[in-house]
Every structure is written in structure tokens, then in C-alpha cells.
N, C-alpha and C positions, 0 to 999 in steps of 0.2 A: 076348609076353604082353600083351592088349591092359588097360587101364585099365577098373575101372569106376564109370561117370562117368553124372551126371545131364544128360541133352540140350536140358532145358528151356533157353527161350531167351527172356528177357524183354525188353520194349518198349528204347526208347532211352530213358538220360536225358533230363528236361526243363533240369537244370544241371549243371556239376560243379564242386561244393560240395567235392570231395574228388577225390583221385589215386590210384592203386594204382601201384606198379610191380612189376613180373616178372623175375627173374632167373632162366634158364637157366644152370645152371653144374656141371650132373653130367658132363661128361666126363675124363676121364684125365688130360690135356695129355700126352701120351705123347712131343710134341716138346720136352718141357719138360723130360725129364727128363736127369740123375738130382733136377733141385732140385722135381718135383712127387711123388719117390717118398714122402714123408714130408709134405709138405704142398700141400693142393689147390690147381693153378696160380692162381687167382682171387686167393686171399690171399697170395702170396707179392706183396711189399713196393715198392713204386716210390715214388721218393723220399722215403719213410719211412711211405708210408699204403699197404695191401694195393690190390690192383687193383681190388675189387668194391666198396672203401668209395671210392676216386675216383670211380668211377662212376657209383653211386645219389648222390653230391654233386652231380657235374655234371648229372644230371638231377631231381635236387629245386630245383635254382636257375632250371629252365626254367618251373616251376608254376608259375599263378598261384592256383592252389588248395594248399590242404596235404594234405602226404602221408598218408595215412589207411594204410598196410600197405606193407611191401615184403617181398613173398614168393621166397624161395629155394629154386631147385628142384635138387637136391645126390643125389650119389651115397650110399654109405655112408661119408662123412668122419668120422663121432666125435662125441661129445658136447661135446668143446671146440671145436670148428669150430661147430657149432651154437649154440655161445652166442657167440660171436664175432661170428654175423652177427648174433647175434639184437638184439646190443650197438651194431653198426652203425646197424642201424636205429631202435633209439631214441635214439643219439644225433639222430639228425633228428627226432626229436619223434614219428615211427610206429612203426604194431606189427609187429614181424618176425615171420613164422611160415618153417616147414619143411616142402616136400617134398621126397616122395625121386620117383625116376625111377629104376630098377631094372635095365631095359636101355636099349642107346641105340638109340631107333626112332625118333629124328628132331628136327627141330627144331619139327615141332607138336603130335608127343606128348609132348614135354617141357614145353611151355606148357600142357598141357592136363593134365598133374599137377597143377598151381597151379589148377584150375578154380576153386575156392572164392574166387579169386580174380577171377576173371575175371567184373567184375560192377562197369558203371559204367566210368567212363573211366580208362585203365590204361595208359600204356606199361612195352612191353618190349625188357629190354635184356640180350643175350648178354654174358658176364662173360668175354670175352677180348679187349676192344678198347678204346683211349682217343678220347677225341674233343675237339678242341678247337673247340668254336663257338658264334655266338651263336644256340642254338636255342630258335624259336616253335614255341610250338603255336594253330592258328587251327581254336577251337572252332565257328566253321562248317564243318568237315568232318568227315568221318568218318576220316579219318587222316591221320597223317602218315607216312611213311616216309623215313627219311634216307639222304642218298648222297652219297657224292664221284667227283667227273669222274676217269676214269684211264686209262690209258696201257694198260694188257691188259687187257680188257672179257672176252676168251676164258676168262680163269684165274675169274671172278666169276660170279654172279648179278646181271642189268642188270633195269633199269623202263626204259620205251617209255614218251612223253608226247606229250596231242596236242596241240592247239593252244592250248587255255584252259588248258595243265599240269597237266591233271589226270591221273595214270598209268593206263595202257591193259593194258598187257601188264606180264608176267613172265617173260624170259626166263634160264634156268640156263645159262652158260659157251657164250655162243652160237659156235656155228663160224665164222661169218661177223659181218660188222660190224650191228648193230643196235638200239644204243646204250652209251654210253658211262660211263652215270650205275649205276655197283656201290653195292649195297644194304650197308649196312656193318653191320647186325645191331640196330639203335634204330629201336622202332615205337610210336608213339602212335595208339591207339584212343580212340575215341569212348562207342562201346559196347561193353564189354567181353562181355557175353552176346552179344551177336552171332557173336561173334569167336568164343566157346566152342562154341557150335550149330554154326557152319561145321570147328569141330577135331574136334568129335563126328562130324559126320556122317563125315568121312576113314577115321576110327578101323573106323566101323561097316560102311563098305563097303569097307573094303581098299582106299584110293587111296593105290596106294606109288608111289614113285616115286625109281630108285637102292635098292631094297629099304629104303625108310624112309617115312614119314610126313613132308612138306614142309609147312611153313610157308605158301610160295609160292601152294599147290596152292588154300588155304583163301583167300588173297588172291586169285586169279583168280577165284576161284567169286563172292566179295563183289563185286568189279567189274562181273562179267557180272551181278550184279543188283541193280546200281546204283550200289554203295556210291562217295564222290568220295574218292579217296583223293590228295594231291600231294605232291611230293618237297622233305625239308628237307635243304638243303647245312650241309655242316662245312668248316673251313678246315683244320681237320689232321685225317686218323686214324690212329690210332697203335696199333701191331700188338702182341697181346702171345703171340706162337704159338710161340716158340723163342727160343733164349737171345741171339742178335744182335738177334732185334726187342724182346725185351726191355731189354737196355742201352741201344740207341737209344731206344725210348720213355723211360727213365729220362733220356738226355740230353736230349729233347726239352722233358719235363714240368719238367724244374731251370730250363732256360732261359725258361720259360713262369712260373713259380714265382719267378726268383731276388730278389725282393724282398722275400718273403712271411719274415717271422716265425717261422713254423711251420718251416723248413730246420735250426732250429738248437736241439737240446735244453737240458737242464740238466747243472752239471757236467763238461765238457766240460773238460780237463785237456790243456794244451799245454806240451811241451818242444822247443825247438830244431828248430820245425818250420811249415811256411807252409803253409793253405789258400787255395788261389784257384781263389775263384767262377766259377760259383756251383756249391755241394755241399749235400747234405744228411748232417747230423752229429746223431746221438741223442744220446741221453743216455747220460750215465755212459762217454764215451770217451776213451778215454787214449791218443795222439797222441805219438811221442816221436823224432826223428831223422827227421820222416821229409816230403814234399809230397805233398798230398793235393787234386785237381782237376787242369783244372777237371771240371765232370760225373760228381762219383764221390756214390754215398752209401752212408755208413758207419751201418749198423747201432748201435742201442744193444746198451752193454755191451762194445763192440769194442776191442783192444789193439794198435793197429799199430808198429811199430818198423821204424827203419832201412829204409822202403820208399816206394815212389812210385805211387800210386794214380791213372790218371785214367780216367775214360769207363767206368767199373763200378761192378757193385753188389757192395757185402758187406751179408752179413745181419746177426742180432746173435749176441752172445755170440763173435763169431771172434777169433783172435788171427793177426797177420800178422806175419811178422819177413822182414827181408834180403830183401823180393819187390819186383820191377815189375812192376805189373801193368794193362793196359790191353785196353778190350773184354773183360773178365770175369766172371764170377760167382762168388761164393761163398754156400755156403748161409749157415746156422745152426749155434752151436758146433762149428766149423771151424777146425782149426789146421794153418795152411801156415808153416812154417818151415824156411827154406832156408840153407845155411850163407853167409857172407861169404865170398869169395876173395880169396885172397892170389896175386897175379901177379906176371910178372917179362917182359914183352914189349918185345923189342928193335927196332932202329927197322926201319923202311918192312915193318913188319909186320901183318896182318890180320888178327882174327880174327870171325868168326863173318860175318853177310850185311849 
């Protein structure tokens, strides 16, 4: 079902007084489940902040304009999801708004839900990935697009640069070698109408590609008629598509973090038990028998007992009793309690691997 959407396409800014940014985040995380049956992968919790409010953080500290809107383009999540981002967003001082994206036909019909957006300079930013770096944007261009150097170019979408680095081509999971620099889903435009006109036109003339609407598609067409678009590098990107890239991102982001203030809530109730850093601990947790790190974070509200936590996330409201648990997840009001054992093992005896 295609979108209908206004093609008009106006001039380029003369400044940018203001920033827009774009969040794609309507899909399922289908690899994420069962902890996205219940809540939309984006917002599920890394080191104690949702995935999509890291995000629009690290990229409101790239402006040097202020944030004028961050638009969210969402499946059918609910009306508390809704106001959660909408909460995100004015903590940064912009206006959040809500679209929806109905089915999934791609990565530029999903930007092009947000059209109202799309107006004046705007980066976008897919809500399944972290990034750690120091990112410019150099308002004499017409874009940026970011990438990190990797090791399987085959598995990705790569950019080809020529010799003034300006990006040439667009190639999807090339077969052969043809560069090496994978597009990690963070794009700063210029002019945002432009961008909308080039998503329109896809729409209107059925340019599918993989039976969807690409991104990509609309970025070659801008190239071939003119646009300078150059590649901005990140020093980590940090993967949030399944439950092991997720815990590693969480141990990444603690390690990146373990200074910060913000790691450690209110209330926070310790019995005969050691955390070592660095971890994130909410509020209102009650700690009792048990070590906790390093690399774990514990949800507010959470009860652990007699257990050993490191390199996982728990969410809030859980209660953990008699567990070790490492490389794990646990959702939200969650209770894993496992009984203690009583052994009696004789000597030059083994058990278990």
C-alpha cells in the first residue's frame, strides 16, 4: 500500500538554524524475541537508558544547531510507547511527533512516512544500532553518511569513494570485493526536501529493489545529479539485532560509561554482597548474598539473592534468587528462582563440563 504523500520539493536551505532528526523504528525485532514480544526492540533498556533515547542523545551532541523535532516512525506500539518517545524528545528540548509505517516496504518508505518532516536539514537514524564516535557534520555538503571499515563487506551495503572522498557508488552485499566501508544506518542531509522528492519519486514509479523500496536507490539517483555526499567514520558500532549483540553492546556501553554518575540510582539496598565495576544499578534495588559484575545491569525495582550476575542485562521489577548467570537476559517482572543444592561429592570426582 503505497503512502500518500506530497512531491513538492523546495529550494535548499540558506542556514541551519535548526535540525530535524528521523527515526525508523517500525519493525518487529523478530531476532529479539521473546524480550520484543511485549516491548518494542528500540526501547528495551541498555545500561539503564532505552536504545532509541541513546541514540537521539548521541546524535543531538553532534548539532551545532538545536534540535527543532525528532520524528518517530513506529509500528502499531500503543499509546504508552508513544508517549515515551514523545517524553524522549523533549527531554532534549524538541518536539517529538508520531508516525506510523503500516507495512514494511523498506528503508525509504519508512523515511518517507516522516515526510512532514523531511524539510531543512535532518539526519536519519535507524533505531537498531549504537555508535560510538566523534561525529561532524560539514555543512558544506550535502551529506553525510557514516561507516565503519569491516572485515565482511559481502554481508553489508558498502559506498565506493573517489579520490576527493566524495561517495560515488552504492553497492548492496557486493559479491566481489568493492569496498569495504559498510553503511551503518546514520545519515545527515542537507536538505531535507530534496531527500523527500528523490523518496517520492521511488514510491511513484515502483523502484523496488529486493521487493521493497531502498534507501540506497534514492541516494544514487542524488549523486548522479550532483549531490557531494562524504563518508563519516565511527570508532565502534555496536549491534542491537539479537540477544548476544545485545548484552555485548550493554558491555560495551558500561565500559564506555563506567565513570558516569548516571550508572547508579537511588536507594539502592546492599546486604553481604560486592559489585564490581563497572555495572548499572537502578533504583529501588535490593541486593542481598549475592556479586553482581562486572558488565551486568540491573534493572530498577530488581530483588537478587544468593546469585552471581556478570555480562547481562536484567530488566526491572525481576526477582533473581540461587542463579549464575552470565551472557543473559531477562525481561521485565520476571521471576527466575532456582532452588540451592545440597551435595555430597566424593573425591577425584566430576561433575558437570
Amino acid at each position: 500500500m503505497k503512502p500518500i504523500v506530497d512531491a513538492a520539493v523546495s529550494e535548499a536551505p540558506e542556514s541551519t538554524k535548526h535540525m530535524k532528526i528521523i527515526v525508523p523504528m517500525a519493525g518487529r525485532g523478530k531476532r529479539m524475541r521473546p524480550h520484543t514480544l511485549t516491548v518494542p526492540k528500540p526501547l528495551i533498556a541498555i545500561a539503564g537508558k532505552p536504545i532509541v533515547q541513546r541514540l537521539v542523545e548521541e546524535l543531538a551532541a553532534i548539532s551545532d544547531a538545536p534540535i527543532d523535532e525528532i520524528a518517530f516512525v513506529i509500528g502499531d506500539f500503543g499509546a504508552a510507547v508513544e508517549q515515551q518517545l514523545i517524553a524522549i524528545a523533549e527531554q532534549l528540548g524538541a518536539k517529538g511527533s508520531i508516525h506510523y509505517q503500516e507495512e514494511a516496504l523498506g528503508t525509504a518508505h519508512a523515511i518517507l512516512c516522516a515526510k512532514e518532516a523531511l524539510d531543512g536539514p535532518v539526519i536519519v537514524a535507524f533505531a537498531d544500532t549504537l555508535v560510538k564516535a566523534d561525529l561532524k557534520l560539514d555543512p558544506d555538503k550535502d551529506g553525510v553518511l557514516w561507516v565503519q571499515q569491516i572485515d565482511n563487506p559481502e554481508q553489508f551495503g558498502v559506498v565506493q569513494l573517489d579520490d576527493e572522498g566524495h561517495i560515488t557508488a552504492f553497492v548492496e552485499k557486493p559479491k566481489s570485493f568493492v569496498s569495504d566501508l559498510a553503511m551503518i544506518g546514520i545519515y545527515y542531509f542537507k536538505d531535507g526536501a530534496r531527500l523527500r522528492g528523490e523518496l517520492q519519486y521511488l514510491i511513484d514509479n515502483d523502484v523496488i529493489n529486493g521487493g521493497e523500496y531502498q534507501l540506497p536507490d534514492a541516494l544514487r539517483s542524488m549523486t548522479e545529479k550532483g549531490a557531494k555526499f562524504v563518508p563519516g567514520k565511527v570508532d565502534d558500532w555496536m549491534d542491537c539485532g539479537n540477544k548476544n549483540a545485545t548484552v555485548e553492546t550493554n558491555t560495551r556501553i558500561l565500559g564506555y560509561h563506567k565513570n558516569n554518575a548516571d550508572l547508579k540510582g537511588t536507594n539502592i539496598k546492599m546486604d553481604h554482597s560486592v559489585i564490581i565495576e563497572p555495572c548499572y544499578i537502578g533504583n529501588d534495588v535490593v541486593i542481598r548474598n549475592s556479586v553482581i559484575g562486572p558488565f551486568a545491569s540491573i534493572g530498577s525495582g530488581c530483588i537478587i539473592e544468593d546469585s552471581r550476575i556478570r555480562e547481562s542485562i536484567v530488566q526491572t521489577h525481576t526477582t533473581v534468587k540461587n542463579a549464575n548467570l552470565h551472557n543473559s537476559m531477562l525481561g521485565n517482572h520476571v521471576e527466575l528462582i532456582t532452588a540451592p543444592e545440597v551435595l555430597s561429592i566424593g573425591d577425584y570426582s566430576t561433575r558437570g563440563k
